[in-house]
N, C-alpha and C positions, 0 to 999 in steps of 0.2 A: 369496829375491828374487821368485821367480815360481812361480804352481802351476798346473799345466795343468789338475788336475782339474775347477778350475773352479765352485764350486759354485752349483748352479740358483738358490740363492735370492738371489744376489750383484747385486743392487738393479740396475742399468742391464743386466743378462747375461739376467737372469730374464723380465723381456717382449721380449726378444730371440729371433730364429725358431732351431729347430736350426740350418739353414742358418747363421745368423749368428755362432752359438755354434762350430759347428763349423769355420768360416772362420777364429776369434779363435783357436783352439788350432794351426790351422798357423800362422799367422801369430808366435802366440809361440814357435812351434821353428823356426820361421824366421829370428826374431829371436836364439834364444840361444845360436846362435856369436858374433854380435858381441863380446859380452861382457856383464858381469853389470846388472843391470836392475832398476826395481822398478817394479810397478802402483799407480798414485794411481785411486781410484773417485772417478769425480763422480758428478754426477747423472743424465746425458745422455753419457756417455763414460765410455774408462779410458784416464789418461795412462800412457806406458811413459815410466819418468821413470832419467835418468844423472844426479844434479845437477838439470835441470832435464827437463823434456819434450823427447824429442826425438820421440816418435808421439803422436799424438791418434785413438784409436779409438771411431769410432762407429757402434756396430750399427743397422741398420736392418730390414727386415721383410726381405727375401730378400738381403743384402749388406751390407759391413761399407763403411766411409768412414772413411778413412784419411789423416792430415793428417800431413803431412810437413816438419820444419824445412827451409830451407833459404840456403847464402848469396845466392843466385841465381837468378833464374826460370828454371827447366827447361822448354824448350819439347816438348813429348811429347802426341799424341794420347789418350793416357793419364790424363793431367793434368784434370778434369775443372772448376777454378776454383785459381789464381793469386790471393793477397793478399799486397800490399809491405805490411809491417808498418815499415822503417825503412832507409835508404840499403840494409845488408848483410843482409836479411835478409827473408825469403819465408814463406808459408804455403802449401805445395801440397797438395789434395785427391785424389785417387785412392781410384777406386769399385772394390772385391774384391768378383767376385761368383761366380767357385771358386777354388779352392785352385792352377789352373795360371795364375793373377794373382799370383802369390808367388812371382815369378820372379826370375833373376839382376838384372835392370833396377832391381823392385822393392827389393831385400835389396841393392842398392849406393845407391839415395838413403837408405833407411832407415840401412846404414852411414855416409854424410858427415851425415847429420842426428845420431845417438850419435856422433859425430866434434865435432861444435859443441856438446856438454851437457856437457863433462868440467870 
């Protein structure tokens, strides 16, 4: 489902900074108690996909951007841009810029978002 290793030449990962790379790899053992998981590569991102996407990750030059389903707008200093996508359902952002960003907070929206992809 998921490979930590990671590899360098892996299109959106590869112009991506250590820093960002290495943010992605906690992030997915972060992610895989939830339960099991698969990586979609785009062009510009990598969906962590249950069914459908429930994270949208996008590395950037020193931090990773983090887009998060959800049924309802999370109000959280954290939260760096909010999009209603439709009556029940949210688009949140959240910028990881170390690895103590990957916190219980974090790994409980990320669980209600894999919660709405089943």
């Amino acid at each position: 489902m998921y490979d930590l290793t990671m590899p360098e030449e892996n299109g959106v990962l590869a112009a991506a900074s250590p820093i960002a790379r290495q943010l992605y790899k906690d992030l997915l053992a972060a992610v895989k108690p939830i339960g099991p998981f698969g990586e979609e590569l785009k062009k510009t991102c990598i969906h962590l996909v249950r069914g459908s996407a429930f994270a949208g990750v996008h590395p950037r030059k020193e931090h990773l951007l983090v887009t998060i389903k959800a049924q309802k707008k999370i109000r959280s200093a954290r939260i760096c841009k909010a999009q209603q996508a439709s009556k029940s359902r949210w688009y949140l952002d959240v910028k990881l810029t170390s690895k103590q960003d990957i916190d219980d907070e974090l790994k409980g929206w990320l669980r209600q978002s894999y919660e709405l992809c089943e």
